[in-house]
C-alpha positions in Angstrom: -73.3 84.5 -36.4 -75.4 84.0 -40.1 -73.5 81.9 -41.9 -69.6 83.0 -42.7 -70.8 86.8 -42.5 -70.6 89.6 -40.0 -74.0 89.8 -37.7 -75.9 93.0 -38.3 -76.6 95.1 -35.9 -79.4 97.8 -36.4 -78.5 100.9 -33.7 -81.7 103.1 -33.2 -80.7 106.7 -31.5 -83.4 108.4 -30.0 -83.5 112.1 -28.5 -82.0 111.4 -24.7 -78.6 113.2 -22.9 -77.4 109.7 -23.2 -77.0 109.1 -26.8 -73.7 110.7 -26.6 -73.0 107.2 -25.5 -74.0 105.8 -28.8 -71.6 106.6 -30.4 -68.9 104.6 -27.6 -71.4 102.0 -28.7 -71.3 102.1 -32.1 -67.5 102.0 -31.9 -67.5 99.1 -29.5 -69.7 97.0 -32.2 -67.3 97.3 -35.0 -64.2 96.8 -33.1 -65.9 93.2 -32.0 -66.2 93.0 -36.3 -70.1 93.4 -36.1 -71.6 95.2 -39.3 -73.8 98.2 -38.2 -76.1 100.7 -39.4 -77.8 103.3 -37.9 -81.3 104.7 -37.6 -82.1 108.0 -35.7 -84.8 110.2 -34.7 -84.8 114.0 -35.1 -85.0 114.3 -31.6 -81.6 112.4 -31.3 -80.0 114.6 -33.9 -80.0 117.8 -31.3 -77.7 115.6 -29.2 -75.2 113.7 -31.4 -74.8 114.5 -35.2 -75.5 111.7 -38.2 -71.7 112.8 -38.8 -70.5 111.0 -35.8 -72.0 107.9 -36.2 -71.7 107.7 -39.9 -67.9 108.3 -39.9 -68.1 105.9 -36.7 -70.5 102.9 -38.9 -68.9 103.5 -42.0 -72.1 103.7 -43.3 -74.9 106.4 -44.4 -77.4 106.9 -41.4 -80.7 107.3 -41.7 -83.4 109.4 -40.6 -85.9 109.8 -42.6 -89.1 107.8 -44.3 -88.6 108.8 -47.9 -84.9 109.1 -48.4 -83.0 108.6 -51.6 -86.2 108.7 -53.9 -87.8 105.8 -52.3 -90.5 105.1 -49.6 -89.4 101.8 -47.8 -86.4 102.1 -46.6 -88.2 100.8 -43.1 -88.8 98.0 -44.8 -85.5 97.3 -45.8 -83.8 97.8 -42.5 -85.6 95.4 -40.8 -85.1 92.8 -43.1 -81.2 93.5 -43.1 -80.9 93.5 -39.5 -80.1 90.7 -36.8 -80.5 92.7 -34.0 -81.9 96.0 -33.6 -80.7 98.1 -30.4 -82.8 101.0 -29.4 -80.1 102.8 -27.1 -81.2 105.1 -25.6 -85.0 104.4 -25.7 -87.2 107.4 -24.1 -90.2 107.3 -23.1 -91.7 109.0 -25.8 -90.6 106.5 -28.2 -91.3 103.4 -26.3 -95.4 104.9 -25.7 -95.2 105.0 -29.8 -94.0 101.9 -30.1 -96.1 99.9 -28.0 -99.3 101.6 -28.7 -97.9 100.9 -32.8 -97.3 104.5 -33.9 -95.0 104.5 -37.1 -94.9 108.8 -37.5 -90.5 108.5 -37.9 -88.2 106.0 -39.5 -87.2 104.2 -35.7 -90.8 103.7 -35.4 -91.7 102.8 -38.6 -88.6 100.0 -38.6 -89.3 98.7 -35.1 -92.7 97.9 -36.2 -91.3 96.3 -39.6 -88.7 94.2 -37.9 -88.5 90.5 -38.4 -85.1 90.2 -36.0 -84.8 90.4 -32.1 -85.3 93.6 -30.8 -83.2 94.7 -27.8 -84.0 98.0 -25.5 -82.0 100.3 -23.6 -84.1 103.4 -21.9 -82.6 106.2 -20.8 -84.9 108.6 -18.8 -85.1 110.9 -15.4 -85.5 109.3 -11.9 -89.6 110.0 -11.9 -90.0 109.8 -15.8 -89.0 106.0 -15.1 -91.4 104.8 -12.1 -94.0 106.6 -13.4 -96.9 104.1 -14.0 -97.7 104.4 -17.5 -93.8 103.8 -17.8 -94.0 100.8 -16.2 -96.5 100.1 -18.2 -95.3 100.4 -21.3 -92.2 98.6 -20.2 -94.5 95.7 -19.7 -96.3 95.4 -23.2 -92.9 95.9 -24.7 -91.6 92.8 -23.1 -95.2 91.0 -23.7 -94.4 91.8 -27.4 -91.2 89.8 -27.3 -88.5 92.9 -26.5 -85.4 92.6 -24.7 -85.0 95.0 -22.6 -82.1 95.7 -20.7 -81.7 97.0 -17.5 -81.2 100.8 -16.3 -78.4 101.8 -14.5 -78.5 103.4 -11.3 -76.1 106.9 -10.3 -76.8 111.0 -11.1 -78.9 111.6 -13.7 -79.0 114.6 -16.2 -81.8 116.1 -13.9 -78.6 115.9 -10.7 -80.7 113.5 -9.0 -79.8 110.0 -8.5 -81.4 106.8 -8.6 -82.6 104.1 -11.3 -82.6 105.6 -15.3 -79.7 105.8 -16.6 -79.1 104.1 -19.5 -77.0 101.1 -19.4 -73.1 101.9 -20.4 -71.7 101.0 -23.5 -69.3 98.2 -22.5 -72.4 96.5 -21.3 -74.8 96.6 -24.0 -72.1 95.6 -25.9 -71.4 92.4 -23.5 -75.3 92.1 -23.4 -75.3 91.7 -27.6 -72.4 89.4 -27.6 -73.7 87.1 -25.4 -77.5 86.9 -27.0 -76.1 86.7 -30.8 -73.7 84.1 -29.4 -75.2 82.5 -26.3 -73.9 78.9 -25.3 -76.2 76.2 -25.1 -73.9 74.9 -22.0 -76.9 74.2 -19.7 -78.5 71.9 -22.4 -80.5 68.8 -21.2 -79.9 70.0 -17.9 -83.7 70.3 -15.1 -83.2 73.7 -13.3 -85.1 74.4 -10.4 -85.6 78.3 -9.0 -87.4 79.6 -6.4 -87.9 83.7 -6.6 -89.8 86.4 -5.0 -91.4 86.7 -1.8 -93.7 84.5 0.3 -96.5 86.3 2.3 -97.9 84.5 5.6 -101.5 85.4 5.6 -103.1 87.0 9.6 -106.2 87.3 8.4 -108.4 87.6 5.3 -106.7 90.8 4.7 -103.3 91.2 6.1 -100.0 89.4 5.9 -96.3 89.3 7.1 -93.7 89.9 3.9 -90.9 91.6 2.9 -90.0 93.8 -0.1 -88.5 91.1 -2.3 -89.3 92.0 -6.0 -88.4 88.7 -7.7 -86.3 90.2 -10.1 -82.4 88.3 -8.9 -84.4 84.7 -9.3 -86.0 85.7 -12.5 -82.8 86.8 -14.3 -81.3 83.5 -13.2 -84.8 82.1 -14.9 -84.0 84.0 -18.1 -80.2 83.1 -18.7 -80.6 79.0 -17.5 -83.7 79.2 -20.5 -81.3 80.7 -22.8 -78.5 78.5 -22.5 -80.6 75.2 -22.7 -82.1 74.4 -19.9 -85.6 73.4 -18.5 -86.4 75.5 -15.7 -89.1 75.5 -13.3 -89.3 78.7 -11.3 -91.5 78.0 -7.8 -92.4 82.1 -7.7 -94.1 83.9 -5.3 -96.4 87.3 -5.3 -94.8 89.5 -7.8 -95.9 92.1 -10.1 -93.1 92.2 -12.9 -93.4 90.4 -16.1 -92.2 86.8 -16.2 -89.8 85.5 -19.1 -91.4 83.3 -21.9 -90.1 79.8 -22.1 -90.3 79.1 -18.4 -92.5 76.6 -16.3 -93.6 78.7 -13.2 -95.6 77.7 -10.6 -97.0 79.9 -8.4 -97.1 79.8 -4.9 -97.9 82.7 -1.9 -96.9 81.2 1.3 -94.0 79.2 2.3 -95.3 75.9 3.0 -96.9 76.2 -0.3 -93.2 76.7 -1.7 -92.1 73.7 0.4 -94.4 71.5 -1.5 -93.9 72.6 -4.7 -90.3 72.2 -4.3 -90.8 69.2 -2.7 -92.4 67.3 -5.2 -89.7 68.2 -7.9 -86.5 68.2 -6.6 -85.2 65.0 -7.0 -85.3 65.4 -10.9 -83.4 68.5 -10.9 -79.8 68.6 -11.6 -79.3 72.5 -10.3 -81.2 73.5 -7.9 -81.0 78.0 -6.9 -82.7 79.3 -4.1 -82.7 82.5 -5.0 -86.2 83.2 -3.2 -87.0 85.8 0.0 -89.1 83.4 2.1 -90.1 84.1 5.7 -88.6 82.7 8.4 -92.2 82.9 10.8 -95.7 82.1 10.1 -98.6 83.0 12.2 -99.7 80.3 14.5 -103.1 80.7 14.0 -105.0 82.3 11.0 -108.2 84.7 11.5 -110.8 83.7 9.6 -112.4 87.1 10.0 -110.2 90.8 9.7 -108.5 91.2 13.1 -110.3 94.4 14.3 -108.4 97.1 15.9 -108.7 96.9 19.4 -106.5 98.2 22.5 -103.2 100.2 22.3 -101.1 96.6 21.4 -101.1 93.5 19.4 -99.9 90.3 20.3 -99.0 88.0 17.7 -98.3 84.1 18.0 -95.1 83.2 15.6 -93.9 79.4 14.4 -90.8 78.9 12.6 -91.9 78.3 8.7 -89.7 75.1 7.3 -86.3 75.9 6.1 -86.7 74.6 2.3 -82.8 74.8 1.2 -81.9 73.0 4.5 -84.9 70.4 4.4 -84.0 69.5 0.5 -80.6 69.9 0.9 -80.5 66.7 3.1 -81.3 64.7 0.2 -78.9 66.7 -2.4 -77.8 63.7 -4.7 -73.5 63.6 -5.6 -74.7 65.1 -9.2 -76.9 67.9 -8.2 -76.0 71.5 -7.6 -77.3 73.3 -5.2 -77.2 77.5 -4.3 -78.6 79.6 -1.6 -78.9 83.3 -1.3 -78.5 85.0 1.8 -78.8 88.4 2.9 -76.6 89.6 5.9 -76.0 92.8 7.9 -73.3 91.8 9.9 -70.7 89.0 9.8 -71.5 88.6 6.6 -68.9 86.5 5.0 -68.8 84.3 8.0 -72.5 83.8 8.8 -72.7 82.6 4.7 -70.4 80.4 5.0 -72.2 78.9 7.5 -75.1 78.8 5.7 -73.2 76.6 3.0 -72.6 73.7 5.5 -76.1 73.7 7.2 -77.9 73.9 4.0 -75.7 71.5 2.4 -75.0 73.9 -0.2 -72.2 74.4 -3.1 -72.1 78.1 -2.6 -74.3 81.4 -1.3 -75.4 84.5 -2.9 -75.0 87.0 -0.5 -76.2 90.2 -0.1 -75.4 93.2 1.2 -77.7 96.1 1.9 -74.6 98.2 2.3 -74.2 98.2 -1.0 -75.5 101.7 -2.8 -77.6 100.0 -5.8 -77.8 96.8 -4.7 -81.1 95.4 -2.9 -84.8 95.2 -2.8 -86.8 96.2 -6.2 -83.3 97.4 -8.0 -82.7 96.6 -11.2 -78.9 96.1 -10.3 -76.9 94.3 -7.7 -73.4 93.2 -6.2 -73.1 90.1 -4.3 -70.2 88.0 -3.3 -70.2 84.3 -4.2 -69.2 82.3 -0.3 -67.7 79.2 -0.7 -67.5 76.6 2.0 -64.3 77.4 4.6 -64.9 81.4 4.0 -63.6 81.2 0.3 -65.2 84.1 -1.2 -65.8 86.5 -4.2 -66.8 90.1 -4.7 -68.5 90.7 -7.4 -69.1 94.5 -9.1 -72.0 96.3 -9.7 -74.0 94.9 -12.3 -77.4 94.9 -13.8 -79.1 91.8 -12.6 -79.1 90.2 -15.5 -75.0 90.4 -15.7 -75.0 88.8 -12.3 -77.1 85.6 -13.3 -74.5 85.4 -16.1 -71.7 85.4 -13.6 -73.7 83.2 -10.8 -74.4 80.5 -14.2 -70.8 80.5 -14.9 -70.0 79.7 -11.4 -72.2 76.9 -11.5 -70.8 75.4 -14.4 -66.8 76.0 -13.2 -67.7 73.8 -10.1 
């Protein structure tokens, strides 16, 4: 909130299938008593009409550069707003933006914008992994952007996979909680381990798995924003990493161990949230292993179990959560997990669950209490679940 009046929300339509779901949007925003206005591209008026979102905003929408006799109306916008939303973004408009291209009044606005800006894309399954996508997605965030996670089902296109923009009900839950975000986690040392280790067989090769960082770093994000100082022990990822975070990197898992090690008595929560392997190579080559014969035979040690080596010194005021990813009796194997680790509760997994997993920007776990007490959780972005897995915490 700014002072005893209404936040303002600046809604930016661009030309995507989805921004037929503006308009839900729009309706959702001044229901929860939010003032908005709307900017859109001409793009965005062959798939929803200024009509609808005017009679919706209860206010004029704009479109053009020089309206009403006067050139700066971009100028004026951004100074009015609190928030602009970019819902849906393509990808046309996020390459102008984050190469600083001001040819349209969206453009033109974003670039003039002294409030938080928050993004929604909406694009086709190939549109969004394509690499100059990706990116672009990058810079945006490197520019300060909030960008909000795709949603994953059939696209316009009738394929189905990640790039569908996020629903309404969520960007909506997304803006509520970032205009008024708790500071509940204030004064409070959080410690998160995320991503993958790799276990190195020779200068060139290692053992790893697929883990993309993303679940630990959304934790990262919404600890920060509520107040606390986090650490995040990460390993080898290639996403963009949160401002406001201390992150030490790290590649193997005795290199975790020890960074975690030295740390973990000061922290009051504690998430293990990272995809570590269980073996290491006995023995490292100093030299590539040459391909030789019709088999390989490979010499495995157990790497140190982090949570359950820590966890035997968990204090009576620290927190502590595990993840864990099961394919079969999963409820009761995680609840296992929560007495050997000497954990609160576990994160679990499923990869039975369509849209949940690896590299995903969207999961459903189920929170495993000790004694088989458990929790299903929907399918949310990532971001939604660190929310719920915070509140969990702090409801212990």
């Amino acid at each position: 909130m700014t002072g005893q009046r209404a936040p303002r929300i600046l809604l930016g339509i661009t030309g995507s299938i989805a921004a037929y779901k503006s308009a839900e949007l729009c309706r959702l925003l001044i229901k929860a008593g939010y003032e908005v206005r709307c900017v859109m591209t001409a793009a965005a008026g062959e798939f929803i009409s200024p009509l609808t979102l005017s009679t919706l905003s209860k206010n004029p929408v704009d479109s053009e550069l020089s309206a009403h006799g006067t050139w700066n109306n971009h100028v004026e916008l951004g100074l009015w707003a609190d928030l602009m939303v970019i819902a849906p973004l393509t990808a046309n408009t996020l390459g102008k933006m984050v190469n600083g291209l001001a040819d349209n009044l969206l453009t033109a606005t974003y670039l003039s914008a002294k409030c938080p800006v928050m993004l929604a894309p909406a694009m086709d399954l190939d549109m969004w992994h394509h690499p100059s996508t990706k990116e672009n997605l990058k810079r945006a965030q490197a520019y300060g952007n909030l960008l909000l996670p795709v949603g994953y089902g059939e696209l316009a296109s009738g394929l189905t996979g990640e790039g569908r923009m996020a629903e309404p009900a969520e960007i909506h839950e997304h803006i509520t909680r970032f205009l008024q975000k708790k500071q509940d986690l204030k004064g409070k040392n959080v410690l998160i381990t995320a991503g993958p280790t790799y276990e190195h067989l020779d200068p060139v090769r290692f053992i790893g798995n697929h883990s993309s960082g993303k679940m630990g770093l959304a934790l990262a994000r919404e600890a920060a924003l509520r107040g606390a100082a986090v650490t995040v022990v990460l390993g080898p990822v290639k996403i963009t990493i949160p401002a406001g975070l201390t992150v030490v990197n790290v590649v193997s898992a005795k290199e975790m161990y020890e960074a975690c090690d030295g740390i973990f008595d000061q922290q009051d929560i504690v998430i293990w949230a990272a995809a570590v392997a269980d073996y290491t190579p006995a023995e490292v080559a100093h030299e590539k292993i040459k391909k030789e014969g019709t088999t390989l035979q490979l010499e495995l040690v157990k790497t140190i179990d982090i949570a359950a080596s820590l966890g035997q010194r968990k204090k009576a005021n620290q927190i502590l959560v595990g993840f864990a990813l099961e394919t079969q009796n999963e409820i009761e194997n995680a609840s296992q997990k929560v007495v050997k680790k000497n954990l609160d509760f576990v994160v679990l997994n499923s990869l039975r669950d369509e849209g949940a997993g690896f590299g995903v920007d969207t999961n459903q776990v189920s929170l495993v209490y000790k004694g088989g007490r458990h929790e299903k959780l929907s399918l949310k972005s990532k971001e939604m679940v660190a929310v719920d897995i915070i509140d969990a915490i702090l409801a212990l």
